[in-house]
C-alpha positions in Angstrom: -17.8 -3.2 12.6 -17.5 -7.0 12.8 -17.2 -8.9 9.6 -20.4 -9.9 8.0 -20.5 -12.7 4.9 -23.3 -11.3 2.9 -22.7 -12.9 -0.4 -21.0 -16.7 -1.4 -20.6 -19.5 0.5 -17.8 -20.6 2.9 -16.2 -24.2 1.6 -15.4 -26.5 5.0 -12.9 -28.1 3.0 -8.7 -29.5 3.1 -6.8 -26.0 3.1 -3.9 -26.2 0.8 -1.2 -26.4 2.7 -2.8 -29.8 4.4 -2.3 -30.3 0.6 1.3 -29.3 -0.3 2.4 -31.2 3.3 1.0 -34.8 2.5 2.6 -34.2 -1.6 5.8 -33.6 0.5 5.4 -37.1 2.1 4.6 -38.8 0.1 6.9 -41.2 -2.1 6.3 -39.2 -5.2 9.9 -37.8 -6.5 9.3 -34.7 -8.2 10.0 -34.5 -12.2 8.8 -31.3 -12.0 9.8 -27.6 -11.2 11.2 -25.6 -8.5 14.8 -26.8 -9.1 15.4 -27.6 -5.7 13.6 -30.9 -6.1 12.8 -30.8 -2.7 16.2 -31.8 -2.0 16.7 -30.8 2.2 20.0 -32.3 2.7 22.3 -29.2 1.3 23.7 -27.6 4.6 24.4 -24.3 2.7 20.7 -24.6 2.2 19.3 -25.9 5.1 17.7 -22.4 6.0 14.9 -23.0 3.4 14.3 -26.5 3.7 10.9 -25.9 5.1 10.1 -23.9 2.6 11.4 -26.1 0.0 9.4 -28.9 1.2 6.4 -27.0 0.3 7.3 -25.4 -2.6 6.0 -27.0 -5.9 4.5 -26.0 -9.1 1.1 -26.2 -11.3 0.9 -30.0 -11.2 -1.7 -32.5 -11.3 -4.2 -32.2 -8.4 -2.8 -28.5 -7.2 -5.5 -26.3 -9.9 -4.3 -23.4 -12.3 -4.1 -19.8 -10.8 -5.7 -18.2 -13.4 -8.0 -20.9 -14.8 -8.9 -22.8 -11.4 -11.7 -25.3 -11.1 -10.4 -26.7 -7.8 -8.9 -26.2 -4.3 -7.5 -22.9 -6.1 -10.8 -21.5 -7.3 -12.4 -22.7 -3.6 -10.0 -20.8 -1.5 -10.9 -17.7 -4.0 -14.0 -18.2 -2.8 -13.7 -18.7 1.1 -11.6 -15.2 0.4 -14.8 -13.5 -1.4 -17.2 -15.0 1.3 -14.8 -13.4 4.3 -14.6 -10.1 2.8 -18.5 -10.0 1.0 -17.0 -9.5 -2.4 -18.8 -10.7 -5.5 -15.1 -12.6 -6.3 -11.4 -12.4 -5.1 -8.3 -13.2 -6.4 -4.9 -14.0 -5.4 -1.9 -11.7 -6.2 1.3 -12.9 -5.8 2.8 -9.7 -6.9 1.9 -8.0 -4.3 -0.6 -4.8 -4.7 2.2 -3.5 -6.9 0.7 -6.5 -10.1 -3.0 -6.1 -8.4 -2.9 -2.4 -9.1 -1.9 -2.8 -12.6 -4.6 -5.2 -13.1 -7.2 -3.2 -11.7 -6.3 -0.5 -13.8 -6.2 -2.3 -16.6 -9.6 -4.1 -16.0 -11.7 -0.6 -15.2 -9.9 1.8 -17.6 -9.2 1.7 -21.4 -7.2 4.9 -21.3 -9.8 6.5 -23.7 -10.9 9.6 -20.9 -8.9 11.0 -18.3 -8.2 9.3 -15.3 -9.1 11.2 -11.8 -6.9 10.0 -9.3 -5.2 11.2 -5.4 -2.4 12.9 -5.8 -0.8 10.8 -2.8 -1.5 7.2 -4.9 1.5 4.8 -4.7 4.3 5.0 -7.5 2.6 1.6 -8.3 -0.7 3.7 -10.0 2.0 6.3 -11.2 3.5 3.2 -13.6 0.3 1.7 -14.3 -0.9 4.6 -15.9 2.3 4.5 -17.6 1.5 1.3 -19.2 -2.1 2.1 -20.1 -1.7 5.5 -21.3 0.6 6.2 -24.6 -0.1 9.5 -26.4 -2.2 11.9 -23.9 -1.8 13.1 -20.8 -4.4 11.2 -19.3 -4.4 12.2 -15.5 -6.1 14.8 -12.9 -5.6 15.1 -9.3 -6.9 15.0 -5.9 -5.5 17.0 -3.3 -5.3 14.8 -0.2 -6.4 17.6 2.7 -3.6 18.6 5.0 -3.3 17.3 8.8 -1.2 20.8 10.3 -0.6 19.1 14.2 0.7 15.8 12.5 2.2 16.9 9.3 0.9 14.5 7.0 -1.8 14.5 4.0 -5.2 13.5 5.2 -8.2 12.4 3.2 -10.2 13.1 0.0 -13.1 15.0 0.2 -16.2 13.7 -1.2 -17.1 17.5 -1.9 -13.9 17.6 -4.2 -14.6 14.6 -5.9 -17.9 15.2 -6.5 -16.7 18.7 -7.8 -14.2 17.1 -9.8 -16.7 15.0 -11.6 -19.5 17.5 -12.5 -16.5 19.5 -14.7 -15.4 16.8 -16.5 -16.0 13.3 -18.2 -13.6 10.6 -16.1 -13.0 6.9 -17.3 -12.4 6.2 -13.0 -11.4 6.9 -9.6 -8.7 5.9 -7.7 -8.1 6.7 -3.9 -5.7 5.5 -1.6 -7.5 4.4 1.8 -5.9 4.2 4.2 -3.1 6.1 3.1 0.3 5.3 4.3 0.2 7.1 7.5 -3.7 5.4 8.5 -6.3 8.1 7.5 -9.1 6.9 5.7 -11.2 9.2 3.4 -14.9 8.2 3.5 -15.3 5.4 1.0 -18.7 5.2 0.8 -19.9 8.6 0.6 -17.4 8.8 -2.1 -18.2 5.8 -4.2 -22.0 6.9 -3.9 -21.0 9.9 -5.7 -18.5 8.2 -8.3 -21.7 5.6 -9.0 -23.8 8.7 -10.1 -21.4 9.4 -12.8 -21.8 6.0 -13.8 -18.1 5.1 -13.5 -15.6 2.9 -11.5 -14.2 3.3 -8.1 -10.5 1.6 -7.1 -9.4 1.4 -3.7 -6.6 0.9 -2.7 -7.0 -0.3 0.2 -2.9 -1.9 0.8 -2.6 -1.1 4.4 -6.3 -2.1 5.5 -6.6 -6.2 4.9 -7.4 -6.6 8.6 -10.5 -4.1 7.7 -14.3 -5.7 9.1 -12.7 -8.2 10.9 -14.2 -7.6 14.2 -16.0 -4.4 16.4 -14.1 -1.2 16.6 -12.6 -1.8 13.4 -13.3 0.2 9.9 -15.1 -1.3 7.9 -13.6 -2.0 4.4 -13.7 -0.2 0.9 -15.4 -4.0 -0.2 -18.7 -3.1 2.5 -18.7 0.6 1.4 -19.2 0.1 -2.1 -15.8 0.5 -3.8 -15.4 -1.7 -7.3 -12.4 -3.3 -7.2 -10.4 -3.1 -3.7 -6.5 -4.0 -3.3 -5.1 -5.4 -0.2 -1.6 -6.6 0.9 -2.2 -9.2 3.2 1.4 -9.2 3.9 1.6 -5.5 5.5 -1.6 -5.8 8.1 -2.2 -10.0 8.8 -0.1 -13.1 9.1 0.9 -13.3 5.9 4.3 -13.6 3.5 5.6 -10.6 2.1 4.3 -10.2 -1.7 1.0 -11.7 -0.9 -2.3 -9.9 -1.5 -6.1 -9.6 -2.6 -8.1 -8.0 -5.5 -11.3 -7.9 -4.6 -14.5 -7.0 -7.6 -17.5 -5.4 -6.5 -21.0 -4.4 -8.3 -21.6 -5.1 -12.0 -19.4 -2.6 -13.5 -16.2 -4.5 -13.8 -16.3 -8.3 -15.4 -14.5 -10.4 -13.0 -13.1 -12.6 -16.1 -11.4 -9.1 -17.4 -9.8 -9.0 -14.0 -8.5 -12.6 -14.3 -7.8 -12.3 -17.8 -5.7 -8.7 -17.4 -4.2 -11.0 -14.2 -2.4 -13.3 -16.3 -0.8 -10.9 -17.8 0.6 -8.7 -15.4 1.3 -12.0 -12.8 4.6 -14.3 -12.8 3.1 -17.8 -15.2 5.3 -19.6 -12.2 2.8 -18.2 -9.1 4.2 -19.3 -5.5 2.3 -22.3 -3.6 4.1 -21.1 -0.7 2.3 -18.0 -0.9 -1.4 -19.2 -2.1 -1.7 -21.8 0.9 -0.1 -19.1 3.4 -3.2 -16.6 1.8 -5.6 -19.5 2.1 -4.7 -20.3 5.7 -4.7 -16.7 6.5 -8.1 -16.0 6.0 -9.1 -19.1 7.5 -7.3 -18.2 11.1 -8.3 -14.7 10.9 -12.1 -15.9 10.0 -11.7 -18.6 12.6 -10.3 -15.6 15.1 -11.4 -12.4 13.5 -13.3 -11.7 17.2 -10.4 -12.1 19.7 -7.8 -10.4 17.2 -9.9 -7.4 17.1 -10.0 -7.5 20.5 -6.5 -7.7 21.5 -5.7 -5.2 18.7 -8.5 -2.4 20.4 -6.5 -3.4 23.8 -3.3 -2.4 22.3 -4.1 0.8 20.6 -5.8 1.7 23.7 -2.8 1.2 26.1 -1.2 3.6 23.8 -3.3 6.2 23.6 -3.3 6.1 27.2 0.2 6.0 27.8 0.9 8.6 25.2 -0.8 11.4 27.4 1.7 11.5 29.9 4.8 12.5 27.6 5.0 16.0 27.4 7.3 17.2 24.2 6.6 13.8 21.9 3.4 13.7 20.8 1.8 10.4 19.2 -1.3 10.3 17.1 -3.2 6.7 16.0 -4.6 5.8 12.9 -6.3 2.6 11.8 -2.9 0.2 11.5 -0.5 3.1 12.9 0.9 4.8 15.6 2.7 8.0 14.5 5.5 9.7 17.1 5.8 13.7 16.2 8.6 16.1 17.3 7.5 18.7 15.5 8.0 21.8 17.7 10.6 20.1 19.8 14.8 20.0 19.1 14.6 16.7 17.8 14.1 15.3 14.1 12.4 12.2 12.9 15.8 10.3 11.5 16.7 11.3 15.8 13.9 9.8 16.8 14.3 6.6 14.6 18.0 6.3 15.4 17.1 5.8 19.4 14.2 4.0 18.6 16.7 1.6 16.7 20.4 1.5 18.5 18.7 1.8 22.3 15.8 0.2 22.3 16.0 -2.2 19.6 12.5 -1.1 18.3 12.6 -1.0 14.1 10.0 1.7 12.7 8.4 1.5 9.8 10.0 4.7 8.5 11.1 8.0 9.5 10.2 11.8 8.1 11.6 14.9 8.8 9.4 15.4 11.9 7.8 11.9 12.5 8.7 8.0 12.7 5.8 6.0 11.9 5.4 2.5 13.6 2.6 -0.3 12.3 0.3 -1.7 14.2 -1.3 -5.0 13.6 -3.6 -7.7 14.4 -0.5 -10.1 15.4 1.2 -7.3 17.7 2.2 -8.4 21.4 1.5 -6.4 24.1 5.5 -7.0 25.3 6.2 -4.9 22.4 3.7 -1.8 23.0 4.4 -1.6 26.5 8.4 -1.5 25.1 7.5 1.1 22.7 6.0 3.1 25.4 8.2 2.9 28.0 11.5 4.1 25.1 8.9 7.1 24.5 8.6 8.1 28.0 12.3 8.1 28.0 13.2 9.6 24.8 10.2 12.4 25.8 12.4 13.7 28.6 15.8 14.4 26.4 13.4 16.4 24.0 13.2 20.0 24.1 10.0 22.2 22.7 11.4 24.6 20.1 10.0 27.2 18.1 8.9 25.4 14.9 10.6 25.6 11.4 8.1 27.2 9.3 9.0 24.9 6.7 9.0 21.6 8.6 6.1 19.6 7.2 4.6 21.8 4.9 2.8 20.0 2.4 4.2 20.7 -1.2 0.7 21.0 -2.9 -2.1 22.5 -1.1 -4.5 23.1 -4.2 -4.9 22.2 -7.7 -2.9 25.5 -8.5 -0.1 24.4 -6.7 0.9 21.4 -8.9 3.4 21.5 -11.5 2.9 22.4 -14.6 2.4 19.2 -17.2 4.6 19.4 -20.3 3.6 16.0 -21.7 2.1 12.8 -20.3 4.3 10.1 -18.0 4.6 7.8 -20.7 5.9 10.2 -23.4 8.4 11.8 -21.1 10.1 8.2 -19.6 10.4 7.2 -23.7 12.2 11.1 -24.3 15.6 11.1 -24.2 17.0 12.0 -20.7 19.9 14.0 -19.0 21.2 14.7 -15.9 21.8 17.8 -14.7 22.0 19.3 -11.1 19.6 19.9 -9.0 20.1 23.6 -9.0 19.7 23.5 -12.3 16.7 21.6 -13.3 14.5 24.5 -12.6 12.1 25.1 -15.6 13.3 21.8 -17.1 10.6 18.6 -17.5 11.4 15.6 -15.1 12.2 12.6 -16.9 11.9 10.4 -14.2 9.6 9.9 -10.9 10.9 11.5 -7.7 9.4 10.7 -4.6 10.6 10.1 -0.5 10.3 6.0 -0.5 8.2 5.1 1.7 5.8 5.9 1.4 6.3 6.3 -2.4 3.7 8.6 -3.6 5.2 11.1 -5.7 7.1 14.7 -5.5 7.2 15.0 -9.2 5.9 12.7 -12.0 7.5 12.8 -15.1 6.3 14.7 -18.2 5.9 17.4 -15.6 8.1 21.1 -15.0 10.7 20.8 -12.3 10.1 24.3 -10.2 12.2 26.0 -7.3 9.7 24.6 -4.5 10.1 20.8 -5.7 14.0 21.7 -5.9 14.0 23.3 -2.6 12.1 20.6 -1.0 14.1 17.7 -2.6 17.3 19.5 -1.3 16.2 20.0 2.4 14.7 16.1 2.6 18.6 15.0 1.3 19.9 17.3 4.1 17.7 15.7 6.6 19.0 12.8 5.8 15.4 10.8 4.6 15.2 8.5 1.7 14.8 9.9 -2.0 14.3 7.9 -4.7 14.6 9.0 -8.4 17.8 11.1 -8.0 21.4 10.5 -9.0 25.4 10.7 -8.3 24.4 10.8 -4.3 21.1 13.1 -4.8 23.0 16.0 -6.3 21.4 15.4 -10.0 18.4 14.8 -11.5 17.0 13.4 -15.1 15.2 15.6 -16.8 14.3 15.6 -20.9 17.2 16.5 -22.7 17.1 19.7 -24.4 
């Protein structure tokens, strides 16, 4: 779907970074933050001397973040225009402060939030902040993908099931989820709408989203109130950069900037805003040709990929996932010759998978590399008969989640203990445990520890994949004391 500018108005105008260069030439010395001072001469420094030249703070001429009346407030605007939302904002916290804000600006922690189970530990500690004294959270079950191994979408159907039982103060999806698959956006903010309620999106790994044809269209077109990108993970942009977008009437953009302030650095980068601000100026300028050369690419490997015979890859909007499920080979394998041989980084490995990104700023040199390493690797691999217990999802239905003892909040301000593993059956978690990334969570705390979270957090630390939340080398875990 190609990018359509249905609302605002698109400001031909200086970008800021024409801005921060001629401040950086100028003969004005700088009584002013960053520390640096501009000062470019210190060889142990010399790396960042670009940057430094740059870098400067809230001074006259260069507009407020949070209360901006210039080229600040017109760059929101060119970002609003682009992506057809009624107003933007920048994060420089990444989608890690957007989400906070969001959730503080739709939700007062008064009802019950409804939320997917397979949101990012980000929600998970927003909520924490918002909600003191109840447990204040119900679930989604993200539906399971069996060839792949990963969660898929949301149902509209569950949602909409969901609502009719019980009074929700919002919704909050992630889409697309880590691994690419989208849930259908606008069905299911039609249905949140009739409940008269707020829909967040978090929409992290889909900036890139209506930019051109053959690409989704994003959660800002399809109805969604307030959407989060990181323009960092999908578009030529620094890392920590990203977008809140408002939609509708339902959420008061000047909440969302005030409930911004407070969960932003006072200090927000310049670096960062004019990188955003020239970003969606080259991608609006580009938008066509990128999508383009981005169809090309996924294309190639979806073609290529039918040739190998024991490695199977599947593609997702941003994503190209390599399986070895039902071979002799591992993901942490995979991602070790993807690594040491081939010098190809992935994005992260699973227990059956590595998952690589795809983006708009991809080079064909790379995919026909990553493709020709496949049809290498595809010839060591052997088909096996599959571990039953390889890539089983740990919650399959809403009777499958752990019992809640208390709320998130409650149990992170209990006092805590470690015990091991073995023995934290029956006991409530104290802490969040989860396989980072993609950092959505195996157990939240406030909630009862039981043999199948044990079992599963023992065979990912066998496998050798990244848990977060455990302690003394992954043998122990914090639970409330007793």
């Amino acid at each position: 779907m190609e990018n359509k500018v249905p609302t605002g108005q698109l400001h031909n105008r200086k970008r800021l970074v024409d801005m921060l260069r001629e401040y950086a030439t100028s003969k004005a010395y700088p009584f002013h933050m960053p520390g640096h001072k501009r000062n470019t001469d210190v060889e142990e420094l010399s790396d960042f001397a670009a940057a430094f030249s740059l870098d400067i703070t809230e001074i006259d001429g260069f507009d407020e973040l949070y209360h901006p009346e210039g080229i600040l407030k017109k760059a929101q605007e060119n970002a609003a225009a682009f992506y057809g939302a009624k107003q933007s904002f920048f994060c420089v916290n990444g989608s890690t402060g957007a989400l906070h804000t969001a959730l503080a600006a739709a939700w007062d922690g008064r009802k019950p939030l409804l939320i997917a189970r397979n949101c990012h530990k980000a929600v998970f500690n927003g909520i924490c902040i918002q909600a003191k004294d109840t447990i204040q959270v119900d679930y989604l079950i993200p539906e399971w993908i069996e060839d792949a191994g990963i969660q898929g979408c949301i149902s509209p159907e569950e949602v909409e099931d969901k609502l009719k039982r019980k009074s929700y103060g919002a919704v909050v999806l992630t889409s697309p989820t880590y691994d690419g698959i989208l849930s259908d956006i606008r069905e299911i903010a039609t249905i949140v709408h009739k409940y008269e309620i707020p829909l967040i999106v978090d929409e992290a790994h889909g900036a890139y989203f209506g930019i051109g044809k053959d690409i989704p269209e994003s959660a800002v077109s399809c109805g969604a109130d307030l959407v989060i990108q990181s323009m960092h993970k999908t578009l030529p942009a620094l890392t920590q950069t990203a977008l809140l977008h408002v939609n509708g009437e339902r959420i008061d953009p000047e909440r969302v900037r005030e409930k911004l302030e407070m969960y932003q650095t006072s200090s927000p980068s310049y670096l960062f805003m004019a990188n955003m601000d020239a970003c969606i100026q080259y991608v609006r300028e580009n938008g066509r040709q990128l999508a383009e050369n981005y169809v090309r690419m996924e294309q190639y490997v979806k073609d290529e990929a039918k040739k190998l015979q024991n490695i199977r890859v599947f593609t997702e909007p941003g994503k190209i996932l390599l399986s070895v499920k039902g071979t002799d080979k591992n993901g942490s394998w995979l991602q070790e010759q993807l690594v040491k041989k081939y010098d190809l980084q992935p994005e992260m490995a699973s227990e059956t998978y590595v998952l690589m990104m795809l983006t708009v700023m991809d080079r064909m040199e790379g995919i026909e590399r990553l493709m020709q390493a496949l049809s290498e690797l595809d010839a060591i691999c052997r088909k096996e008969i599959t571990d039953p217990e390889e890539s089983q999802p740990l919650y399959r239905t809403q009777a499958d989640l752990p019992k809640v003892k208390m709320s998130m909040a409650d149990a992170m301000e209990q006092e805590a203990e470690a015990l091991h593993l073995e023995e934290g059956e029956g006991q409530t978690a104290a802490r969040f445990v989860y396989l980072y990334p993609p950092g959505a969570p195996i157990l939240v705390p406030g909630e009862v520890i039981s043999k199948k979270e044990i079992h599963l957090l023992q065979r990912a630390v066998l496998k050798g994949l990244h848990v977060q939340g455990l302690e003394e080398e992954n043998k122990k875990i914090r639970v409330v004391a007793r």
